[in-house]
C-alpha positions as CSV (number, residue, x, y, z in Angstrom):
1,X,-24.8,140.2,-39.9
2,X,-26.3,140.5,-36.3
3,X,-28.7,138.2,-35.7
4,X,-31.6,137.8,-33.4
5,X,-31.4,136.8,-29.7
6,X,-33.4,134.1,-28.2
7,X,-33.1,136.6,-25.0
8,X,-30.9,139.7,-24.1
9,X,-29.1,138.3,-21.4
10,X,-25.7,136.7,-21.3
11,X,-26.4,132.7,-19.9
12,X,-24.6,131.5,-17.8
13,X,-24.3,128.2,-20.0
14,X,-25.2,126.9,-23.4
15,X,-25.4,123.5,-24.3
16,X,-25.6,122.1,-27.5
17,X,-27.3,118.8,-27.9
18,X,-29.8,117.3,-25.9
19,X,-29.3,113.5,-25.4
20,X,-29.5,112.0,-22.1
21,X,-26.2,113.6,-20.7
22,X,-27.1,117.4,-21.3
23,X,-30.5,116.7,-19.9
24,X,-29.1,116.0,-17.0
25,X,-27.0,119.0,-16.7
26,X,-30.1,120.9,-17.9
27,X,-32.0,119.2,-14.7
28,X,-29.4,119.7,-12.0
29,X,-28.4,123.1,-13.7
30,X,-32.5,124.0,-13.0
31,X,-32.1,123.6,-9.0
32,X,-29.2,125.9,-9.0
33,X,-30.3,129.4,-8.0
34,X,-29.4,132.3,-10.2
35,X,-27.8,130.0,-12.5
36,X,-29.0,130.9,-16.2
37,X,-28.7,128.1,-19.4
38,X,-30.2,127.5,-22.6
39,X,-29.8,124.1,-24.3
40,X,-30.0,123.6,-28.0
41,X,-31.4,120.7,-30.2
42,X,-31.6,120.0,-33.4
43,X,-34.4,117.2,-32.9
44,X,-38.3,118.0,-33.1
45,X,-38.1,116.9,-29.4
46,X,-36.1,114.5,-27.1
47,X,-35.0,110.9,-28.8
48,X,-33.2,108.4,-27.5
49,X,-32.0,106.0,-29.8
50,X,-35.7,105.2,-31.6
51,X,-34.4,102.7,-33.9
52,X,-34.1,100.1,-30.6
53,X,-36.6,101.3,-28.5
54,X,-37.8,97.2,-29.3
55,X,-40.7,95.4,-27.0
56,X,-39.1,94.0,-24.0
57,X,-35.8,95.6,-24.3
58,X,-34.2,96.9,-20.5
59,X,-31.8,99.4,-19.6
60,X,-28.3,97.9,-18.9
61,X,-28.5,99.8,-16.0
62,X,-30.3,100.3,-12.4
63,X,-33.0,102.5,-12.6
64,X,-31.3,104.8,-10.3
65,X,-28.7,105.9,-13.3
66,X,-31.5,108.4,-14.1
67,X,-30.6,112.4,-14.8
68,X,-30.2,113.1,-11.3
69,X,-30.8,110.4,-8.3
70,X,-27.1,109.3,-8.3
71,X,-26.3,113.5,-7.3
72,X,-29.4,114.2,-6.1
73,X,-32.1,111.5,-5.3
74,X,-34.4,114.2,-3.6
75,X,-34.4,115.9,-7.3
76,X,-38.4,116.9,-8.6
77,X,-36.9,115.2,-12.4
78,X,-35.5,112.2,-10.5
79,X,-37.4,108.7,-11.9
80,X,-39.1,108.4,-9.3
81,X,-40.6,111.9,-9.4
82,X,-42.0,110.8,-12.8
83,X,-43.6,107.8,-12.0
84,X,-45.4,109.8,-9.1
85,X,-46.0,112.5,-11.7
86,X,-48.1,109.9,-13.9
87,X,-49.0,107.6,-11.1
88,X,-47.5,104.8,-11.5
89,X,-45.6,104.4,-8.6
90,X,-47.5,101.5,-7.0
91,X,-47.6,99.6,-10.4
92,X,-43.7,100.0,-10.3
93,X,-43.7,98.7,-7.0
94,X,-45.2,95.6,-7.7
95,X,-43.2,94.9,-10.7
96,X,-40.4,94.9,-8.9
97,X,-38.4,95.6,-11.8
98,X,-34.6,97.1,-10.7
99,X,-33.8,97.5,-14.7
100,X,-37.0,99.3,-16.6
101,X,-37.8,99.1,-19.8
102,X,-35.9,101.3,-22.3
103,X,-39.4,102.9,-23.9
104,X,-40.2,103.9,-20.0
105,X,-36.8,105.3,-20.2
106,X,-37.1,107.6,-22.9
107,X,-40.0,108.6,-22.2
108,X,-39.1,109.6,-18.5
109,X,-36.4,111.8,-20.4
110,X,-39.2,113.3,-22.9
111,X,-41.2,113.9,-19.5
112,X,-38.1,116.0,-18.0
113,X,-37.5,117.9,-21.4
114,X,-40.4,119.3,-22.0
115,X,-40.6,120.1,-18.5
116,X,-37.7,122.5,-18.5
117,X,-37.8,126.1,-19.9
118,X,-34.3,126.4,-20.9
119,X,-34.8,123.6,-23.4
120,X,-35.3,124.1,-27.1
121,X,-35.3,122.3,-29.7
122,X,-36.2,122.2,-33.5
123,X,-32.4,124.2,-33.2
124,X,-29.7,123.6,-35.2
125,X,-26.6,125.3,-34.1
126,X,-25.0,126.2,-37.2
127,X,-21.5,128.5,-35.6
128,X,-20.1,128.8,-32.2
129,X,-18.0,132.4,-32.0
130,X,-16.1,133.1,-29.3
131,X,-16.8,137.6,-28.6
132,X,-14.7,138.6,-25.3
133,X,-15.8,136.9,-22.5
134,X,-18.8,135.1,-24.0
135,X,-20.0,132.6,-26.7
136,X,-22.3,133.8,-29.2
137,X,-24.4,130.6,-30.3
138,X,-25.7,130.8,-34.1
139,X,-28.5,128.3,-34.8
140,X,-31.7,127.6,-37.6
141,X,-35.1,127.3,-36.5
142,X,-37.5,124.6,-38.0
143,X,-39.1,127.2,-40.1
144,X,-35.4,128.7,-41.6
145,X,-35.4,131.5,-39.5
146,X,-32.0,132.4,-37.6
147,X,-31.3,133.2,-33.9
148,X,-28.4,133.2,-31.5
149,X,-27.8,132.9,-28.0
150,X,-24.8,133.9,-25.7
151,X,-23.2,132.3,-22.5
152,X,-20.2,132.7,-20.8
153,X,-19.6,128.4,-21.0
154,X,-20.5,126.1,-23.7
155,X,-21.2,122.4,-22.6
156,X,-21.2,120.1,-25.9
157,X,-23.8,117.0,-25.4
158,X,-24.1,116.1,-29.2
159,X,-23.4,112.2,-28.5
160,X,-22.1,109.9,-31.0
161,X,-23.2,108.8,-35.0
162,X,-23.6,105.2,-36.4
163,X,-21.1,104.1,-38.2
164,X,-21.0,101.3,-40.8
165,X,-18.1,98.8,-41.9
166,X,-16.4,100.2,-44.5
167,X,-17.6,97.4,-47.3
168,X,-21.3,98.0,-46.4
169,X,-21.3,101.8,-47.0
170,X,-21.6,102.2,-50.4
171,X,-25.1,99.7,-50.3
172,X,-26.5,101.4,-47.6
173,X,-30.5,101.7,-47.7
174,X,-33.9,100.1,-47.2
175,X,-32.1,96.3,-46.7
176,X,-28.6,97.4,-45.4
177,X,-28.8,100.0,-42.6
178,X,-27.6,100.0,-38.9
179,X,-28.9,98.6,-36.0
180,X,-29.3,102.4,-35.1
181,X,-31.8,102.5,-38.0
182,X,-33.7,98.8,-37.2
183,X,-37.2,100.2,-36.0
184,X,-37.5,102.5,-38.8
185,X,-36.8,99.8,-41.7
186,X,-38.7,97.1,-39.9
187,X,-41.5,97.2,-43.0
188,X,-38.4,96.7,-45.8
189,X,-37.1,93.7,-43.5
190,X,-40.3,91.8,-43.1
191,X,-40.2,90.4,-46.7
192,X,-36.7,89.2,-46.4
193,X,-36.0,85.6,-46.5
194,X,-32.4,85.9,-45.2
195,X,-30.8,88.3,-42.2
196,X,-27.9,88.8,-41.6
197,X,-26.6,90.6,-38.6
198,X,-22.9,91.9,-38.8
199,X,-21.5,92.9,-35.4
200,X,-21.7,91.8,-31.8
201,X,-22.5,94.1,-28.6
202,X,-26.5,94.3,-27.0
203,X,-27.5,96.0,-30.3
204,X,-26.4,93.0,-32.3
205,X,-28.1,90.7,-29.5
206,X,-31.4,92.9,-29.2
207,X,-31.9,92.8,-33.0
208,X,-31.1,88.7,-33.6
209,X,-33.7,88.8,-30.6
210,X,-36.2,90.6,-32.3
211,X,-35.8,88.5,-35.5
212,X,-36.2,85.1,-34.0
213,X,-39.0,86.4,-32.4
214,X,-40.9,88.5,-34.7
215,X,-43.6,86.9,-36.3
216,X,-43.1,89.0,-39.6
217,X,-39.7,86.4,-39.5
218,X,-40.9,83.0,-38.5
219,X,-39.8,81.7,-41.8
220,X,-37.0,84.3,-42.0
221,X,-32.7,82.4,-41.8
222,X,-31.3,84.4,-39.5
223,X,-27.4,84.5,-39.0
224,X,-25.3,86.7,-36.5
225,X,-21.5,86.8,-37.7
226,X,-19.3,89.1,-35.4
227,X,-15.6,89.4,-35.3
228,X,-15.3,89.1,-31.9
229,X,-13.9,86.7,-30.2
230,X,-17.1,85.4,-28.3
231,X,-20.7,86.2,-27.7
232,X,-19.4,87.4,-24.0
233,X,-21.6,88.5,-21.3
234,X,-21.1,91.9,-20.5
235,X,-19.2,91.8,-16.7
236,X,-21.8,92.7,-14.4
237,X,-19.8,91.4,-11.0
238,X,-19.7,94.0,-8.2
239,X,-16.3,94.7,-8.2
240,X,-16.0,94.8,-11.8
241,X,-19.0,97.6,-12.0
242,X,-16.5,99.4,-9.8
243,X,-15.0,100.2,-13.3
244,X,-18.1,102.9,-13.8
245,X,-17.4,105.0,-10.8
246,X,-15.4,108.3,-10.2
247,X,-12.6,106.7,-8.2
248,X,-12.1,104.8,-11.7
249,X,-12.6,107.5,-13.8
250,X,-10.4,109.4,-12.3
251,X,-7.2,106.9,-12.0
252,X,-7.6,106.4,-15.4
253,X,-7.7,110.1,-16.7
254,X,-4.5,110.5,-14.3
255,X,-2.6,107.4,-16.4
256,X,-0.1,108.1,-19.3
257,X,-1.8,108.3,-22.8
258,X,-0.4,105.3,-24.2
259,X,-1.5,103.6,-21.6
260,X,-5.3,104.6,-21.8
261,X,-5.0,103.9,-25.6
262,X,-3.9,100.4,-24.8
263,X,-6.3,99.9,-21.5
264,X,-9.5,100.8,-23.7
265,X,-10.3,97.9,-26.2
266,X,-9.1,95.4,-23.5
267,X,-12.0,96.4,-21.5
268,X,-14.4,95.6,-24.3
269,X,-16.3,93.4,-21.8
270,X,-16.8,96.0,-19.5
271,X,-18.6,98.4,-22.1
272,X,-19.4,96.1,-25.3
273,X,-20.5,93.4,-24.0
274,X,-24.3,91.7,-24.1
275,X,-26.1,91.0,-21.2
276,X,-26.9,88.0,-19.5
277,X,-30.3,87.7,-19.8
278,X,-30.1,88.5,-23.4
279,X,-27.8,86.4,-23.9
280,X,-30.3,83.6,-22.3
281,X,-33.2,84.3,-24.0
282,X,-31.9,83.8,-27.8
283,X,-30.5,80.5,-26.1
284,X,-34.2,80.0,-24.8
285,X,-35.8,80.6,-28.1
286,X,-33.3,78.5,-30.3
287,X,-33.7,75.9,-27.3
288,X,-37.2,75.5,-28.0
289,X,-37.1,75.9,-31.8
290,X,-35.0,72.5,-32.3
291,X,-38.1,70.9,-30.4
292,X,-38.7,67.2,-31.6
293,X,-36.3,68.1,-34.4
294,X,-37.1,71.2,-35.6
295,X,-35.6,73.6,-37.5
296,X,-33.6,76.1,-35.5
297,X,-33.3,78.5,-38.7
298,X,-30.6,80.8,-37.1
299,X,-26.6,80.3,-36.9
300,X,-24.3,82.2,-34.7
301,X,-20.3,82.3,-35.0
302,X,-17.5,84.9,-34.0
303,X,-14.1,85.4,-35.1
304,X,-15.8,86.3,-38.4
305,X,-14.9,89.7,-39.9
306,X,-16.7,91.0,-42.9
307,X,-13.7,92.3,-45.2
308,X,-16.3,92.7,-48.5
309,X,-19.9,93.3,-50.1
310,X,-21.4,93.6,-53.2
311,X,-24.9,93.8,-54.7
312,X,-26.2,90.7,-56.2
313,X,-29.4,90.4,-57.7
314,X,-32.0,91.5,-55.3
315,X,-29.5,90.4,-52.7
316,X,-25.7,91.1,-51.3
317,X,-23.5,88.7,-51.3
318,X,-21.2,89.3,-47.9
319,X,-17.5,87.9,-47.5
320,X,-16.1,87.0,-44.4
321,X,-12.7,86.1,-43.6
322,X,-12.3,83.7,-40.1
323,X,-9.5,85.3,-38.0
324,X,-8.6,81.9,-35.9
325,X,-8.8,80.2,-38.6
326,X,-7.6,82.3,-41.8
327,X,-10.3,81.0,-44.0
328,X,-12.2,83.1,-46.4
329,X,-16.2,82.6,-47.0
330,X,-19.4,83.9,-48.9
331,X,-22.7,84.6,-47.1
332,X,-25.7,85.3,-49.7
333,X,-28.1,87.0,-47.5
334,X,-31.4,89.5,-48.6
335,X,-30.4,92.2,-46.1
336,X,-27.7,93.3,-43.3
337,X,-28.0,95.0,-40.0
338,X,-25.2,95.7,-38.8
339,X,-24.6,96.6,-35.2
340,X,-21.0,98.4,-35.4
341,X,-21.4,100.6,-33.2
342,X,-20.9,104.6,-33.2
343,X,-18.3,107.2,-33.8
344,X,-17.6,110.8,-32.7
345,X,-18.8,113.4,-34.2
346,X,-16.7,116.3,-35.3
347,X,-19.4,119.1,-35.8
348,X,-19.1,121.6,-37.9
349,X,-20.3,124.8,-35.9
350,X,-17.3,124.8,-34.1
351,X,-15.0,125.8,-36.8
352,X,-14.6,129.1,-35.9
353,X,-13.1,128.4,-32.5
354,X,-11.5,125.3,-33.7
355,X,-8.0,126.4,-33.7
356,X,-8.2,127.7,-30.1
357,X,-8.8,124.0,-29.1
358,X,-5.5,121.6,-28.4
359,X,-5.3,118.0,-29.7
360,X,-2.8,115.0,-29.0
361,X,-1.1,113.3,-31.4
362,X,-4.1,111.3,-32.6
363,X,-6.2,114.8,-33.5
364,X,-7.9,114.0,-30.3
365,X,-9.3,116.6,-28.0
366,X,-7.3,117.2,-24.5
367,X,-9.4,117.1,-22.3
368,X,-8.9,118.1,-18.1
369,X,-10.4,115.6,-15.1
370,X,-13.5,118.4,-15.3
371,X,-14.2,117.5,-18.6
372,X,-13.2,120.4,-20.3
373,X,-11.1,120.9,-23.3
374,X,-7.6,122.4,-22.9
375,X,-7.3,125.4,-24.8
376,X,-5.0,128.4,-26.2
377,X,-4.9,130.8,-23.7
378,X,-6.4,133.3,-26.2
379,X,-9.4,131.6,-25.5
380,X,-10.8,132.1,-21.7
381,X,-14.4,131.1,-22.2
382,X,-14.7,127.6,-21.3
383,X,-16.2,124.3,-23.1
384,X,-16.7,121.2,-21.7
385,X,-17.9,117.9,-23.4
386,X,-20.0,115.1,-22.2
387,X,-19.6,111.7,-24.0
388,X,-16.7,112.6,-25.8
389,X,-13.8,111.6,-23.5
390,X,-13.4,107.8,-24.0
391,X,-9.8,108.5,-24.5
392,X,-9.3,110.5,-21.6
393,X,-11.7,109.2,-18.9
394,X,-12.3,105.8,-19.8
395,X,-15.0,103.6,-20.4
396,X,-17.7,104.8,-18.3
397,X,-17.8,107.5,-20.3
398,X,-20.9,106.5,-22.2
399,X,-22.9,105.0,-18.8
400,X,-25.8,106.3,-18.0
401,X,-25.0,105.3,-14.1
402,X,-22.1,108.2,-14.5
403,X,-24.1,111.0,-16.2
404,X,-25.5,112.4,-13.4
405,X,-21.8,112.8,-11.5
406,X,-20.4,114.4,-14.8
407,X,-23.0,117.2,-14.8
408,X,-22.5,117.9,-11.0
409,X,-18.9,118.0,-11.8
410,X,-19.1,120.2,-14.9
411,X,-21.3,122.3,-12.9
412,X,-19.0,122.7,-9.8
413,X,-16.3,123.7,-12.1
414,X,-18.4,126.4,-14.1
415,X,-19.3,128.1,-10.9
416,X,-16.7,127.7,-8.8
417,X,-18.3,126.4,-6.1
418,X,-19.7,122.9,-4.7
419,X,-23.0,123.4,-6.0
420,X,-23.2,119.7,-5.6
421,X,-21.7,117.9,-2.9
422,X,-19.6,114.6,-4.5
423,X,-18.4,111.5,-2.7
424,X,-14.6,111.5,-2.4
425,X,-14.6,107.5,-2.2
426,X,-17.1,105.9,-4.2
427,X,-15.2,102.3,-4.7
428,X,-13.8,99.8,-2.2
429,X,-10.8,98.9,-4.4
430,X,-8.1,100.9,-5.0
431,X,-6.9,101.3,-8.5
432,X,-3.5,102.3,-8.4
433,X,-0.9,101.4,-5.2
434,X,-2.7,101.1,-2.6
435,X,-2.1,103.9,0.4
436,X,0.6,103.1,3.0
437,X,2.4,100.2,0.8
438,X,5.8,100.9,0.3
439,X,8.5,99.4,-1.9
């Protein structure tokens, strides 16, 4: 069945998903001349991350990891640009605030998309087929109806899905649900007498945060049980940020698999951890709580792993076991967040090319220093992947402050040409041996 075309021309691109990273390719991609995309979303419009858009909660990073600034700061979809667009550039000024707030954020991002003509979304890709030198793109409109698209390159921007522990999935719903989810179930919380928040990170933080603070909980027990080994500042030094730039990124993609594999959850505090400030302000709060005497009403520990759950009453009954200390324990709580972070996804639609693409012994995508998977040689067309390379570039692979270098670079490597120009040194520390020691 032939379906539809969006357009009758081949694009140069396709991207399929439109989170933060594809954006930005969608923004540098629109300065290009004579460059043709289309990006694809499934989404009513741009979201990013609703469930903990909270009051008060900040970026992790500079305002300057926008879409474009750290490629091109002179870009019209730069931050900046938007704050000039809606006039706010003095009132920024004057805050003087280097981190902005996450709802500014993503709403600088809805600003962009629906600025762009080669976004659309209510778009579901539903098959990717690859027909000589092209990509034909299948997807469902909102209303049912069924178009495609073609493009000689298909960039993959469809980001990551919550995932809960194991014992918790079978009681998912209205009182256990992941932090992803917090916002949307913050009605169903209010009347709970007892939280509980499984799992550590700035979701975990933002969310026992919220609780202490939230007058729908002043009466509310809080507890935040994570199996980590500490609630641990994420590393914010200078030289350790040096960890989320190219020079990094690239050293680590050239190391030996076994040793990314091993490298990757030893840097948990360079990726997973909560920030500072965070980290200060629940102090701040329980600080003042215990006032005169007071009843803190909250409880923190790590080392705590949650190895079971049941429904009990109209309750859950949670069991922990301590990993320092090999003890076993029972929480009784009246719901669960729990901030365990997010998997990737496998879609679907790309079944029908699926055996062109080559995995390593874990089933994981290879994928080259361009970000593009390594395929059969029956298959010319290209596909590259943002946020989808942990294992092979490392753990600025989700930072924002990297997206807009991974576009430009995607980019370059589509056409051929330095469309962008990129810094060849963009640390002060060498990675590897450093040049001109010898043994």
């Amino acid at each position: 069945m032939t379906l539809p075309h969006d357009d009758h021309r081949v694009h140069d691109l396709v991207g399929v998903g439109l989170g933060p990273f594809n954006l930005a390719l969608a923004a540098l991609a629109d300065a290009v001349p004579r460059l043709s995309a289309r990006f694809l979303e499934a989404r009513p419009d741009f979201s990013w991350h609703p469930g903990l858009l909270l009051e008060g909660a900040r970026l992790q990073v500079p305002f300057l990891a926008d879409l474009v600034s750290m490629v091109d700061p002179t870009s019209r979809w730069s931050f900046l640009s938007y704050l000039r667009e809606h006039d706010r550039l003095f009132p920024f000024y004057f805050a003087e605030h280097f981190h902005v707030p996450r709802r500014e954020y993503d709403d600088y991002c809805r600003w962009v998309a629906r600025s762009l003509d080669s976004c659309r979304f209510d778009a579901e890709v539903t098959a990717v087929r690859a027909e000589d030198d092209a990509f034909t793109v299948e997807y469902t409109r909102a209303d049912g109806s069924r178009e495609a698209v073609r493009g000689h390159a298909l960039v993959l921007g469809i980001g990551t899905a919550p995932v809960l522990p194991e014992p918790l999935r079978a009681l998912e719903g209205e009182r256990v649900l992941h932090a992803a989810d917090y916002l949307d179930h913050a009605d169903a919380l209010a009347g709970a007498g007892d939280v509980t928040v499984v799992g550590s990170g700035q979701s975990g933080a933002e969310v026992f945060l919220d609780l202490l603070r939230s007058p729908e909980h002043r009466d509310t027990r809080v507890r935040w049980l994570t199996r980590s080994p500490a609630f641990a500042p994420m590393e914010y030094s200078k030289l350790g940020l040096e960890h989320f730039t190219p020079d990094y990124t690239a050293y680590f993609h050239a190391l030996p698999e076994p040793v990314r594999d091993r490298l990757v959850p030893e840097q948990w505090q360079l990726y997973k951890g909560v920030s500072a400030d965070t980290i200060a302000e629940i102090h701040d709060v329980l600080y003042e709580r215990g006032i005169g005497g007071g009843e803190v009403g909250a409880s923190l520990a790590a080392q705590c792993e949650l190895v079971g759950a049941r429904a009990e009453g109209d309750g859950y009954e949670l069991r922990f076991r301590h990993r320092e200390q090999e003890r076993a324990f029972t929480v009784r709580t009246d719901a669960v967040v729990a901030a365990s972070g997010y998997a990737q996804r496998a879609p679907d639609f790309l079944a029908p090319v699926a055996k062109f693409l080559r995995t390593d012994a874990r089933g994981r995508h290879v994928i080259g220093a361009d970000h593009r998977l390594e395929t059969d040689p029956a298959l010319s067309t290209p596909i590259h992947v943002q946020n989808a390379e942990l294992h092979t570039h490392g753990v600025g692979t989700p930072d924002l402050g990297l997206g807009a270098w991974r576009a430009a670079t995607i980019l370059n490597s589509l056409t051929g040409r330095a469309v962008y120009r990129l810094p060849e040194r963009t640390a002060y520390q060498t990675f590897g041996v450093p040049a001109g020691e010898h043994r």
